[in-house]
C-alpha positions, 0 to 999 in steps of 0.5 A: 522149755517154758520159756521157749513156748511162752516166747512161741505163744507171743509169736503165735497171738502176735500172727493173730493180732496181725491178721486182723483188721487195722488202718493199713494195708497188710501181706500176712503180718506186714504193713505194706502202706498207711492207709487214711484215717477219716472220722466224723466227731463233734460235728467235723470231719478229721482228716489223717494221711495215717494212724500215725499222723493222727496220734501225732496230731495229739486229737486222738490215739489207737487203744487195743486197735481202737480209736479213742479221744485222747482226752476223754477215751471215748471213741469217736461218733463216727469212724470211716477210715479206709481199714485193712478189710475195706481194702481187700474189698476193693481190691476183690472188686477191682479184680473181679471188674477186670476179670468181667470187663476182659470177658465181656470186651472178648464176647463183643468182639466176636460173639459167636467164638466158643467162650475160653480160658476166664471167659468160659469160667465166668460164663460157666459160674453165672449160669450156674447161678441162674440156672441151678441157683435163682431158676429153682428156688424162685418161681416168680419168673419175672422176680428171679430175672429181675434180680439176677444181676443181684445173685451174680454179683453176690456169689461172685463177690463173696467168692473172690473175697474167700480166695484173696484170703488163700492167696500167700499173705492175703487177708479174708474181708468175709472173716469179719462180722462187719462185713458178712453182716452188710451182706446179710443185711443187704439179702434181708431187705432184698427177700422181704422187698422182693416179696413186698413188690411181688405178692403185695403188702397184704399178702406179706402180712399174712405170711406172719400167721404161718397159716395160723388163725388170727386169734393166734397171731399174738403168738405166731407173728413175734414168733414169723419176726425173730424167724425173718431175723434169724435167717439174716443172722444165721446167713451172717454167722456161718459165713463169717464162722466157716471162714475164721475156723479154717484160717484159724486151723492153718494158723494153728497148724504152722504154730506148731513148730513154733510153739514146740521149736523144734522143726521135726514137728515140720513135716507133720504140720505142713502135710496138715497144713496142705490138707486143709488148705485145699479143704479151705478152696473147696470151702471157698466155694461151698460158702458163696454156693450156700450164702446165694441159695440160702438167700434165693431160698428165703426170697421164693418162700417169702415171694410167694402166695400162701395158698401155694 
């Protein structure tokens, strides 16, 4: 029996491993193609068709899913290879171009004809964006106008990146720090641009009193700083954190039959396995929810007057 779950354990952290990010496209734990390697080091660029092809080239090897100097172990200064994730983020935006580009070829053709099937959810989707997520929170009328298209492609990314990861063999790109720290990069520089072009630099400075006096502004702004930051960090986190618990639930579930082999464990694996897969859909959704009008929320409170 030991050695049944020791095998089963391998079984088990292999399927995680494999569901990680690597320099090739993979469906579940299977390696479908090669993707290229590109790094920039010692003042070059290093070509590779694949991970394979590089190790071969003698320059440079894979350690635990790293790329290192195979004569020093140093990493290289700069590593742009197309990776698993990188993929799946392309793929969500070609799905979502093709998705956009057939609604809006639809609508031109006759735009007066009631919106259907994929038109009508799109439709449906962004003005409940504009509407229930950026009109509310944003009191700037013209700010809120202006980044819209912002807000849309945020939600609309993020969803379709949650869903790719439910399909059979999909991996979820918003399961990486990597990513979902872009992300909140992006939001940080879009809040406190957009409050900079709204209410100006002097007014933005005043936000870092918190309505405290001045005296106290040794205190208040490296405490309004670190605050700016979290929220950045905090959009980050949570995105990245609700997105690994549930694919790791669903790991863990379907481990069951392996780790205790036996398949009348099945039964009791898959129907929890099934519950948290629709919670999963559900969350699919609720984390782009959130992540927009998280993001929509900090930029209104920034984007206004003190006084108000």
């Amino acid at each position: 029996m030991s050695a049944e779950k020791s095998g089963s354990g391998n079984v088990f952290t292999h399927l995680l491993e494999k569901l990680g990010d690597h320099h090739g496209f993979y469906i579940g734990p299977y390696k479908v193609l090669d993707l290229p390697v590109i790094l920039w080091d010692e003042g070059r660029l290093h070509l590779y068709p694949s991970s394979k092809a590089m190790e071969a080239a003698g320059v440079y090897r894979v350690v635990e899913g790293k790329i290192v100097r195979s004569s020093t172990g140093a990493p290289p200064a700069l590593d742009l290879s197309i990776t698993n994730l990188v993929a799946y983020q392309w793929l969500g935006m070609l799905l979502l171009g093709i998705a956009l580009w057939r609604s809006v070829r639809r609508y031109r053709r006759n735009p007066l004809a009631p919106p259907r099937g994929l038109q009508n959810a799109i439709e449906a989707i962004s003005l409940f964006v504009r509407d229930s997520i950026v009109r509310p929170n944003i009191s700037n009328e013209r700010l809120g106008n202006r980044l819209l298209p912002y807000f849309l492609t945020l939600f609309f990314f993020i969803l379709v990146l949650n869903l790719l990861g439910l399909l059979p063999g999909g991996h979820t790109a918003t399961g990486n720090l990597a990513v979902t720290g872009v992300l909140a990069a992006i939001a940080f520089v879009v809040i406190n641009g957009g409050a900079l072009l709204t209410i100006g630099p002097k007014a933005w400075l005043r936000h870092l009193l918190g309505g405290g006096p001045l005296w106290l502004s040794p205190i208040l702004v490296p405490i309004e700083i670190i605050g700016m930051f979290a929220k950045a960090f905090a959009l980050c986190v949570r995105l990245f954190a609700n997105m690994v618990a549930g694919h790791t639930a669903l790991l863990a579930l379907v481990g069951l039959i392996f780790f205790f082999g036996t398949v009348l464990i099945a039964p009791i694996s898959v129907a929890f396995s099934v519950f948290v897969y629709f919670l999963e859909t559900l969350v699919a959704f609720l984390q782009a929810y959130i992540f927009t009008i998280l993001t929509a929320v900090f930029l209104g409170l920034a984007s206004e007057h003190h006084e108000h």
